[in-house]
FIKOLZA-1660 file (N, C-alpha, C; in steps of 0.1 Angstrom, whole numbers, plus 5000, padded with zeros to 4 digits):
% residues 114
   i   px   py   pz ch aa at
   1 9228 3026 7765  A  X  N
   1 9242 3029 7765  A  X CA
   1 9244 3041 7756  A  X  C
   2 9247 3050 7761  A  X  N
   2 9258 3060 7756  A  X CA
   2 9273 3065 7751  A  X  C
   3 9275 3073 7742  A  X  N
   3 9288 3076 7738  A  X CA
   3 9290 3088 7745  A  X  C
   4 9303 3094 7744  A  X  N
   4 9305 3111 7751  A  X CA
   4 9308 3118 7742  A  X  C
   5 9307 3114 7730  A  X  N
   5 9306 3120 7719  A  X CA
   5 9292 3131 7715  A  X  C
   6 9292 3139 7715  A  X  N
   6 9278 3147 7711  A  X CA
   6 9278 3149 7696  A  X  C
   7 9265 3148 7691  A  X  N
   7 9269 3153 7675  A  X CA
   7 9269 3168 7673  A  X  C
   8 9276 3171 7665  A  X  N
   8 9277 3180 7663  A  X CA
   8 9268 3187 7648  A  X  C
   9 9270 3201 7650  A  X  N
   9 9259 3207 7639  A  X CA
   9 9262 3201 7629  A  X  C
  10 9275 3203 7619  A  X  N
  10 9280 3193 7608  A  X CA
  10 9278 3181 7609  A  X  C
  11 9275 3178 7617  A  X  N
  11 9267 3156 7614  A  X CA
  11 9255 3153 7613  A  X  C
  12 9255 3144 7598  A  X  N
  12 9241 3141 7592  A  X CA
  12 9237 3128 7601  A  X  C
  13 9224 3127 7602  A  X  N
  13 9221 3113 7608  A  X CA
  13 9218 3101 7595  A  X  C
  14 9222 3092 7599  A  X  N
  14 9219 3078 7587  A  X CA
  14 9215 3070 7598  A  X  C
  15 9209 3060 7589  A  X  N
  15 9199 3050 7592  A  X CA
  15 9213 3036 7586  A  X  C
  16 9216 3033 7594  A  X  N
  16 9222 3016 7587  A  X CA
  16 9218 3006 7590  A  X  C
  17 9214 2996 7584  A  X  N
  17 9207 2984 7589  A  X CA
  17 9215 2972 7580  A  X  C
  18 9221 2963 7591  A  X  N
  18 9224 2951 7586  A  X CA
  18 9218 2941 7590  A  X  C
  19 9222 2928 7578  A  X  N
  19 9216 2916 7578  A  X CA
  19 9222 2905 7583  A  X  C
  20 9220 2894 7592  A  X  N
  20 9227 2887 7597  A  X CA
  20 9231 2881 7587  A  X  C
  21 9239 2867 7584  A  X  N
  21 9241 2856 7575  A  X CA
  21 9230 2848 7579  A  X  C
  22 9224 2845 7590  A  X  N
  22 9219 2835 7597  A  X CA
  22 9214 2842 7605  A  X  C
  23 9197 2835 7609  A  X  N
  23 9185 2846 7616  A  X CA
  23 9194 2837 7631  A  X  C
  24 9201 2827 7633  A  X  N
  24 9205 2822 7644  A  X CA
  24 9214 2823 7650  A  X  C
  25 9219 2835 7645  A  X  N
  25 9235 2841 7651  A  X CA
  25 9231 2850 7667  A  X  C
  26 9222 2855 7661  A  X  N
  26 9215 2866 7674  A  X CA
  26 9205 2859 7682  A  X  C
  27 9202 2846 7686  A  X  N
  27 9191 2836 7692  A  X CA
  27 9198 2835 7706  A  X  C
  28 9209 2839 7713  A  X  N
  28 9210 2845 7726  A  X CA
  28 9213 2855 7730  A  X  C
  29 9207 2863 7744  A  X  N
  29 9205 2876 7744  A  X CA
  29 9217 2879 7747  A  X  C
  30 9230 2873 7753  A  X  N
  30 9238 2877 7755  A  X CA
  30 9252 2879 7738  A  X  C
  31 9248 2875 7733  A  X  N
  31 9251 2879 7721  A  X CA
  31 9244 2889 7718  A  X  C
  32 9231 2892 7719  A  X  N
  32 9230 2908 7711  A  X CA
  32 9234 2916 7720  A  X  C
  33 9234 2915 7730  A  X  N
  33 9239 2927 7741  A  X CA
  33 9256 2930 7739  A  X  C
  34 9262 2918 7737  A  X  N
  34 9277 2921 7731  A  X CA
  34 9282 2926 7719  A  X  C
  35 9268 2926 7711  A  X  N
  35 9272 2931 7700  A  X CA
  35 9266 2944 7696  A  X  C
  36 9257 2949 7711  A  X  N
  36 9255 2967 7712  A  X CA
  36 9266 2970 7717  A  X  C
  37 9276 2969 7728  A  X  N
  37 9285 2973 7730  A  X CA
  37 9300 2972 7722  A  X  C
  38 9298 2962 7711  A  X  N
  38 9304 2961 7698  A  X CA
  38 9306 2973 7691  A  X  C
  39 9291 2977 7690  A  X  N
  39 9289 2990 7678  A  X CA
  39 9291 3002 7682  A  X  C
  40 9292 3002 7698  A  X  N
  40 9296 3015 7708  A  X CA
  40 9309 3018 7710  A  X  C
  41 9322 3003 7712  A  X  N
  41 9333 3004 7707  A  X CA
  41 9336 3010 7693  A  X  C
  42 9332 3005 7684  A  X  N
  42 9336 3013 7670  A  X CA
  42 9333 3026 7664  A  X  C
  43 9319 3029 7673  A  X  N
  43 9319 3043 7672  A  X CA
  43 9327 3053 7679  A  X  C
  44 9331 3047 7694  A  X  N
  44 9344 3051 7696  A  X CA
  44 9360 3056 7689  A  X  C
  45 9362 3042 7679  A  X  N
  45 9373 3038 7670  A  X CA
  45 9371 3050 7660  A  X  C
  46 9355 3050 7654  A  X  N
  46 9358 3051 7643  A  X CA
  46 9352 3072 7639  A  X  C
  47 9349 3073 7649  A  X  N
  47 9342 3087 7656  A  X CA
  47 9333 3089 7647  A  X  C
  48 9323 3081 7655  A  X  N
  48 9305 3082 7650  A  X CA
  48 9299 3086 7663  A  X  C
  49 9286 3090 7667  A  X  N
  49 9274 3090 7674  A  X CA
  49 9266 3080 7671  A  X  C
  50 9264 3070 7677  A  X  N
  50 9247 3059 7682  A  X CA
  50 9238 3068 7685  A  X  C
  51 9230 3068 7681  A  X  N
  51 9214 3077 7685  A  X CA
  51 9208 3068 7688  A  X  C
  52 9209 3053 7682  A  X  N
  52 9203 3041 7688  A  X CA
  52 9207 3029 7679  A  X  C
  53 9204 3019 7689  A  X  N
  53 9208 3006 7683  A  X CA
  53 9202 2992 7683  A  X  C
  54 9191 2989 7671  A  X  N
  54 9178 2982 7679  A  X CA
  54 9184 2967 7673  A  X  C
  55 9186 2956 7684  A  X  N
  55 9194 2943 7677  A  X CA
  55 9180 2933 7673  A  X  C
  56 9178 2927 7665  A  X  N
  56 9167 2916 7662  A  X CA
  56 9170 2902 7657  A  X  C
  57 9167 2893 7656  A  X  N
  57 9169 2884 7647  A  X CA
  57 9174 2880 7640  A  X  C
  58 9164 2891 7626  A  X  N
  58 9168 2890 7616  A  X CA
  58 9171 2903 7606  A  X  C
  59 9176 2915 7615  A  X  N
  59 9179 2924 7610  A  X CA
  59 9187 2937 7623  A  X  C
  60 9196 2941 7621  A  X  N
  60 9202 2953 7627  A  X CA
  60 9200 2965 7623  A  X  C
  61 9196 2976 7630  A  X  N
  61 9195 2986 7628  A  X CA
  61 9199 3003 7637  A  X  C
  62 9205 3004 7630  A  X  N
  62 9214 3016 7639  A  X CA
  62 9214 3032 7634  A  X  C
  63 9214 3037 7639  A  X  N
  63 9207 3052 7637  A  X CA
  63 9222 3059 7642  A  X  C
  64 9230 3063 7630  A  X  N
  64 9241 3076 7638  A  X CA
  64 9243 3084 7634  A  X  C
  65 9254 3095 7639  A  X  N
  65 9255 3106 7634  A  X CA
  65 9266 3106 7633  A  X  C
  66 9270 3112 7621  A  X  N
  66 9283 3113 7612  A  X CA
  66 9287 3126 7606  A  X  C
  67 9303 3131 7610  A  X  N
  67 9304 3143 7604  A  X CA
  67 9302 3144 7585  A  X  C
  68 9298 3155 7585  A  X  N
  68 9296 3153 7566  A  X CA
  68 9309 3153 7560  A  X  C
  69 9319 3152 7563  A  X  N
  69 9332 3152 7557  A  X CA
  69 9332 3136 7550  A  X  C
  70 9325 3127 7563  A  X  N
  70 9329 3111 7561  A  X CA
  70 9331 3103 7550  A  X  C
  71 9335 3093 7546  A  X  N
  71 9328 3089 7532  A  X CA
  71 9322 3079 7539  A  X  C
  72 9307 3074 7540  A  X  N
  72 9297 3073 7550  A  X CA
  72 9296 3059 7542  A  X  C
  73 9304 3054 7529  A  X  N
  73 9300 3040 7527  A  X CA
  73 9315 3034 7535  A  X  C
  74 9323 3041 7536  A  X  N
  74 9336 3036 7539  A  X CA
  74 9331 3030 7552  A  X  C
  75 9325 3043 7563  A  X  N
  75 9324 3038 7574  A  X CA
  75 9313 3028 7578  A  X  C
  76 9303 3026 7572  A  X  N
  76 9291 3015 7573  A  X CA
  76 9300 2999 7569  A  X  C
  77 9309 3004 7559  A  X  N
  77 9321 2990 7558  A  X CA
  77 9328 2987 7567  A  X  C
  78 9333 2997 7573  A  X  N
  78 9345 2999 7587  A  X CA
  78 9333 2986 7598  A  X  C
  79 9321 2992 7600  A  X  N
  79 9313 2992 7610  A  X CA
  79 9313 2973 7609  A  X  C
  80 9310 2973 7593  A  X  N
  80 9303 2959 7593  A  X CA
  80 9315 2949 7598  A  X  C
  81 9328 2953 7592  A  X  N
  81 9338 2944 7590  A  X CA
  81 9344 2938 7607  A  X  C
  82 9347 2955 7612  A  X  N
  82 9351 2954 7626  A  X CA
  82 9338 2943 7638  A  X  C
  83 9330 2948 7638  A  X  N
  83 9321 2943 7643  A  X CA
  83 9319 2925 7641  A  X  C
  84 9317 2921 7631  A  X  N
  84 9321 2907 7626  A  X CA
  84 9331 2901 7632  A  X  C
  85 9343 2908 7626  A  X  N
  85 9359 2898 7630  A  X CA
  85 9351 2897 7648  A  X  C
  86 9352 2911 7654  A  X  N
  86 9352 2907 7670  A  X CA
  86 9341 2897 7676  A  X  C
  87 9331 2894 7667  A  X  N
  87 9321 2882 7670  A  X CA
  87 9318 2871 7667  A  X  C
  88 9329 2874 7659  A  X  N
  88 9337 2859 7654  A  X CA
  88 9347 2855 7661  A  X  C
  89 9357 2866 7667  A  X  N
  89 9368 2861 7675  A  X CA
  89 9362 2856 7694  A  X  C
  90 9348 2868 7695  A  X  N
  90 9345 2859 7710  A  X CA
  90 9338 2849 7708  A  X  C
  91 9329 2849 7699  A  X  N
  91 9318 2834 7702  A  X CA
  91 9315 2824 7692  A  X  C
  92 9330 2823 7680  A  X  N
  92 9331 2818 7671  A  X CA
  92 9321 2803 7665  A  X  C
  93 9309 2815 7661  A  X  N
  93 9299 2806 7655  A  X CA
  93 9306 2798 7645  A  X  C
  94 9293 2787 7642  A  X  N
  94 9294 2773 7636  A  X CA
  94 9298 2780 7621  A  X  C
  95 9308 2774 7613  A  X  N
  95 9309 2782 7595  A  X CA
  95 9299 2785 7587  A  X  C
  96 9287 2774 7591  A  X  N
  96 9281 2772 7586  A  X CA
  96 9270 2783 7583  A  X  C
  97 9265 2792 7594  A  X  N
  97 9263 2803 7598  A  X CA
  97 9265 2818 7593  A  X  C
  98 9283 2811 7589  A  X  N
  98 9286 2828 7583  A  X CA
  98 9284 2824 7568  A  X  C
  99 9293 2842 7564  A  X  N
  99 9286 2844 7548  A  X CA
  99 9297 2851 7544  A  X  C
 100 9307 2840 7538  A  X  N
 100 9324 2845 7532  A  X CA
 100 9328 2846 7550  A  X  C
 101 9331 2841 7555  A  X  N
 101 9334 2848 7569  A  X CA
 101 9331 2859 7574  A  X  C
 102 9321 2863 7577  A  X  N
 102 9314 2874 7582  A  X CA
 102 9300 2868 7587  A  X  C
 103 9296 2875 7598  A  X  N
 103 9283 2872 7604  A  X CA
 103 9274 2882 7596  A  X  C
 104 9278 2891 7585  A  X  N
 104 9271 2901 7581  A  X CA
 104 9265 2892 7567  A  X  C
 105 9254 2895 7559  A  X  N
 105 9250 2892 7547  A  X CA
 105 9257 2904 7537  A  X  C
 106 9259 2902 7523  A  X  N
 106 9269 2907 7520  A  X CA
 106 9260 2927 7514  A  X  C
 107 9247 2926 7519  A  X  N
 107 9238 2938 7518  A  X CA
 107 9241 2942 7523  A  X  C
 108 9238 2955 7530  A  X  N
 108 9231 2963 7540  A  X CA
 108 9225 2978 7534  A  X  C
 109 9215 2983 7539  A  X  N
 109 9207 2996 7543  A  X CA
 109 9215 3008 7543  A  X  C
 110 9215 3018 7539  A  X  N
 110 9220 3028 7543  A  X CA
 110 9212 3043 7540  A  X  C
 111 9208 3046 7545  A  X  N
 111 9199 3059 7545  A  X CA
 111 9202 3075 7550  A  X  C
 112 9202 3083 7540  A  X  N
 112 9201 3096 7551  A  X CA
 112 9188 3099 7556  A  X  C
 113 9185 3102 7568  A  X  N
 113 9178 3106 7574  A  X CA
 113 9169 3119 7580  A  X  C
 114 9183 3131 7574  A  X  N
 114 9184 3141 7578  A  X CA
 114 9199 3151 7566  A  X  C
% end
């Protein structure tokens, strides 16, 4: 999957990688596939580039590109928050599961890359 967004020369690439709450949130494929097109919507919303989006188990990791203007923790928050609520509002896992209400652990990765 693709965005129509191209990066542009001013966008750095980061590395973000989030942590599930629970390695059992992503144990159907149709869940991780809803939740690549999750991260494609908000890059939409929130005007990022996906370079890629690798879903696992027990760890997310997504590769984008962002104008350098951003404040690049704001938007890895935007990312985590938005993405959560909407996968909690389609496939409203067990409570048990989440972590403060979020499917995210309250970490994540953030790297420049470039």
């Amino acid at each position: 999957m693709t965005t129509t967004k191209k990066n542009q020369k001013n966008d750095l690439l980061y590395l973000l990688e989030l942590i599930p709450s629970s390695d059992h949130i992503f144990e159907k494929i149709s869940v991780q596939n809803r939740l690549e097109q999750i991260f494609y919507q908000c890059s939409q919303h929130l005007d990022f580039t996906i370079d890629s989006c690798d879903i696992m188990l027990d760890y997310v990791a997504i590769t984008l590109y962002v104008n350098s203007s951003k404040n690049i923790d704001d938007l890895a928050n935007n990312i985590r928050q938005q993405s959560s609520d909407l996968m909690i509002q389609e496939f409203k896992p067990r409570q048990e599961l989440l972590s403060e209400n979020s499917i995210w652990d309250f970490d994540y990765n953030l790297e420049l890359i470039n």
